[in-house]
C-alpha angles and dihedrals in degrees: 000000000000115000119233142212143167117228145166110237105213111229126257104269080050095057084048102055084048107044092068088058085061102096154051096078113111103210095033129137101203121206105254103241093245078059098056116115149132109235124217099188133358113205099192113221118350134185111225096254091062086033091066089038090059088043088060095046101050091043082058110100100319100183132249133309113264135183118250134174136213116246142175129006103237143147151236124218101057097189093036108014109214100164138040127196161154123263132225116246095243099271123180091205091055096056091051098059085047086057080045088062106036098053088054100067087036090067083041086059085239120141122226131196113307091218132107111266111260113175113215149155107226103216099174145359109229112225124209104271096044111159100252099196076055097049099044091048085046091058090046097053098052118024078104095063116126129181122224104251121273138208116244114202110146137012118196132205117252130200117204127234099199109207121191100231117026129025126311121260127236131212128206107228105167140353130221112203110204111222116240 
C-alpha cells in the first residue's frame, strides 16, 4: 500500500535560493531538489479507497492563498541529529490549512500523525558517520537564513514510491488550488 502526505511544493525562485545551502556536510544524504516540500499532513499508508476519500475531502473548501517565507537552518534529533532543515517563518494561514488537513482524514476516519504540527522544509538526512565539526559550522552559518516571501496557492497530495537505494519518489496524485 502506497503512503501518503499533503504537502505545499515552493516555487522555483524558492528552490533556488535553497539548493546552494546543500552542501559542505561529509556523511549527508541531501533532499534532490524535485523532492523538496513542506508537508501539511502526512497519512501514513492508505488503500485507494481511503486514498480518493481523502482526496474529496481536501479538495472541499481549502482556504485562501497566503504568503509564507523560508527561516532558520535546524535540526531533529537533539542527542543523535538525522535530519536537517529549514523552518517556516510562524504563519496563521498556514495552520489553517494544516486544520484543513487534518480534519479531512478525521472525517475519513484516517489517523494522522499524533505529533504537534512543525512546518519545515527537510533539506538533508544525516548518516552515521556525519561529520559532526561540518555539521556544527554548518548550523552556525546558516540558522540566519531567511527566504523572500512566496506566494502559497495550492498544496497537492502526494503518494510515495519507497526505493531501496536512492531517494523515494513522489507522485503527484491531486492538487488543491487556494482561492484568492
Amino acid at each position: 500500500m502506497p503512503t501518503y502526505f499533503a504537502a505545499i511544493t515552493p516555487p522555483d525562485f524558492i528552490i533556488d535560493a535553497v539548493e546552494p545551502l546543500q552542501k559542505g556536510i561529509e556523511g549527508v544524504n541531501w533532499t534532490p531538489l524535485d523532492n523538496l516540500h513542506i508537508t501539511v499532513g502526512y497519512f501514513g499508508e492508505l488503500n485507494d479507497e481511503y486514498a480518493e476519500m481523502l482526496d474529496r475531502e481536501l479538495a472541499r473548501a481549502p482556504g485562501y492563498g497566503f504568503d509564507m517565507s523560508l527561516t532558520g537552518v535546524d535540526f531533529f534529533g537533539l542527542n543523535r541529529p538525522h535530519t536537517l532543515w529549514l523552518g517556516v517563518k510562524d504563519n496563521p494561514a498556514l495552520n489553517r490549512l494544516h486544520k484543513h488537513v487534518r480534519s479531512a482524514a478525521r472525517r475519513n476516519t484516517i489517523e494522522m500523525e499524533a505529533r504537534n504540527f512543525r512546518p519545515h522544509l527537510s533539506l538533508a538526512y544525516l548518516r552515521r558517520g556525519y561529520a559532526k565539526d561540518d555539521f556544527e559550522r554548518y548550523i552556525r552559518r546558516h540558522v540566519r537564513f531567511t527566504s523572500k516571501p512566496f506566494l502559497v496557492d495550492e498544496f497537492a497530495l502526494y503518494s510515495v514510491e519507497r526505493h531501496k537505494h536512492g531517494p523515494n519518489t513522489y507522485v503527484k496524485e491531486a492538487n488543491y488550488p487556494l482561492v484568492g
